[in-house]
One Martini backbone bead per residue (centre of mass of N, CA, C, O) as a GRO file, in nm:
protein
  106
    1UNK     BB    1   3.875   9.263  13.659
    2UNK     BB    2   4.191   9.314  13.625
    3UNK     BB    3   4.500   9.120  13.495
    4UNK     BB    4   4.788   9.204  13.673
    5UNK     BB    5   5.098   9.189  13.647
    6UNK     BB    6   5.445   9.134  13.790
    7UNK     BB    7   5.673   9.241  13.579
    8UNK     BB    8   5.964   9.303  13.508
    9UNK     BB    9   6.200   9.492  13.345
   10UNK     BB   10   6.418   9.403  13.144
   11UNK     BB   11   6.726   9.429  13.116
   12UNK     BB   12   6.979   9.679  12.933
   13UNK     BB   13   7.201   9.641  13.153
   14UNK     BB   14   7.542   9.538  13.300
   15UNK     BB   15   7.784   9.454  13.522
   16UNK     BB   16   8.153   9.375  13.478
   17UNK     BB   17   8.408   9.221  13.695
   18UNK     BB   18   8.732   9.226  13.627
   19UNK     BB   19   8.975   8.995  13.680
   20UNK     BB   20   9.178   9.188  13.435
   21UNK     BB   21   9.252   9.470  13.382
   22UNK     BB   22   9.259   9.740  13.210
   23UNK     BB   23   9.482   9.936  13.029
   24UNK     BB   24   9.459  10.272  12.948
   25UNK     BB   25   9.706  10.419  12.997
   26UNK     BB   26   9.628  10.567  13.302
   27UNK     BB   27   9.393  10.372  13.267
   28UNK     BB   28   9.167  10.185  13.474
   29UNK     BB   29   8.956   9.882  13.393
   30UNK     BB   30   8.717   9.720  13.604
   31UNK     BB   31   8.425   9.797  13.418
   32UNK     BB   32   8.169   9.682  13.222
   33UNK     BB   33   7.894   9.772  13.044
   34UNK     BB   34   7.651   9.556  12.933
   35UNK     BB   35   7.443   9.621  12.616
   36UNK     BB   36   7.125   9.571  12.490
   37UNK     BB   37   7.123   9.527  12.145
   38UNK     BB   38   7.085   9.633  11.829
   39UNK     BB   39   7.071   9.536  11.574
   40UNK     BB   40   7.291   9.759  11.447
   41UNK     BB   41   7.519   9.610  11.620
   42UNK     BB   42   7.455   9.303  11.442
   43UNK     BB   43   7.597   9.361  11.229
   44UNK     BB   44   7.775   9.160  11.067
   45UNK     BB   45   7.645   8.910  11.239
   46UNK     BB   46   7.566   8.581  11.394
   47UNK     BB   47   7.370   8.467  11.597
   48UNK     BB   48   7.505   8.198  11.636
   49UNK     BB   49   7.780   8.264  11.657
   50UNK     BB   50   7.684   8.431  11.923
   51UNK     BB   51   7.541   8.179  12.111
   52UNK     BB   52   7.852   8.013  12.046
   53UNK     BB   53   8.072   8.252  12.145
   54UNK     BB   54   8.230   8.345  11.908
   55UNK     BB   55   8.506   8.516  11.921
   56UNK     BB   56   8.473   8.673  11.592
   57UNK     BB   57   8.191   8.802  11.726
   58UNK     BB   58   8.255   8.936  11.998
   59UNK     BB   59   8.461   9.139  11.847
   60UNK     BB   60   8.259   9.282  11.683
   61UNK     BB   61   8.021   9.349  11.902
   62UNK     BB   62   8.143   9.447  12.194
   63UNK     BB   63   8.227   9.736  12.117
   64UNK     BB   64   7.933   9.829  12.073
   65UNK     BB   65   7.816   9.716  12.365
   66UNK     BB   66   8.006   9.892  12.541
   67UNK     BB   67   8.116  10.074  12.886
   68UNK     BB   68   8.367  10.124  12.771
   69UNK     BB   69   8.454  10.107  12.525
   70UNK     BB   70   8.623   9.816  12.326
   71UNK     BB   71   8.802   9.722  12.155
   72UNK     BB   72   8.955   9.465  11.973
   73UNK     BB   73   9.237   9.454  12.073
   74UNK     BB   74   9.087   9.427  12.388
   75UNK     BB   75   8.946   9.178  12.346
   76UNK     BB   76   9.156   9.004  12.269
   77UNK     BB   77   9.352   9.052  12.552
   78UNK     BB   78   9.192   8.919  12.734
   79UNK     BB   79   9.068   8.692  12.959
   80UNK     BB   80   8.884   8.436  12.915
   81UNK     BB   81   8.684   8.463  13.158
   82UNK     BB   82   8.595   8.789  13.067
   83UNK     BB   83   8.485   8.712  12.823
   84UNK     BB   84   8.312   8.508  12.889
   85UNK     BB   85   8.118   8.682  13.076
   86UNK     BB   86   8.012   8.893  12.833
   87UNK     BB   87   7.891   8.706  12.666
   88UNK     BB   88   7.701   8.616  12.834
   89UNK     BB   89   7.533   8.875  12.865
   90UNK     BB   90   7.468   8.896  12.579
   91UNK     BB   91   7.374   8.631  12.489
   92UNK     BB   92   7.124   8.693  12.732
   93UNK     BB   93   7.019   8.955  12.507
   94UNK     BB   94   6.893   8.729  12.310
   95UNK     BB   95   6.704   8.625  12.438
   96UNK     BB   96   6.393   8.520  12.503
   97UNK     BB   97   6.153   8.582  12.750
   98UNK     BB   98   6.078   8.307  12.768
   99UNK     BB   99   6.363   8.159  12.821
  100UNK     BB  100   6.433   8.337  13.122
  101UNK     BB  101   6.211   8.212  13.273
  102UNK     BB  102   6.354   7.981  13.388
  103UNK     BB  103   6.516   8.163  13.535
  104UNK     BB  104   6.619   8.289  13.799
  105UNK     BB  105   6.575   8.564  14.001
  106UNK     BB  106   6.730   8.844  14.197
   0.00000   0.00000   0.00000
């Protein structure tokens, strides 16, 4: 007899709903989907400091796995919580599959 685990397969991007919209000429941005990123996204970005959540270190890696893409300029004007919460998501996509198993599953 075969045995099967039953596991979803990790989430690959999440959407956050910002605090406060961005503005981007006649559009209002209220939602990023944050993907999971891949190596070439974390070049130049120290992982460490991408875990302890370095805001210029999330200022260059968010650009590259957001969409709509943010720029770094609008990274920097975010709200607080909004930035927070970006962070919490990419660097939920940095832990290892066994880390994550703490975590209860919705």
């Amino acid at each position: 007899m075969e045995n099967v685990k039953n596991e979803q397969a990790p989430a690959t991007e999440t959407t956050v709903t910002l605090d406060s919209p961005i503005v981007r000429g006649t559009t209002t941005i209220t939602e990023i989907v944050v993907r999971k990123p891949n190596s070439g996204a974390l070049r130049g970005a120290r992982l460490q400091a991408l875990m302890d959540m370095d805001v210029d270190s999330m200022m260059l890696v968010l650009p590259r796995v957001t969409t709509p893409s943010l720029t770094k300029a609008e990274v920097a004007m975010l709200e607080p919580g909004d930035l927070l919460q970006l962070s919490l998501e990419l660097v939920s996509f940095l832990l290892p599959r066994s880390a994550m198993s703490a975590f209860p599953q919705s």
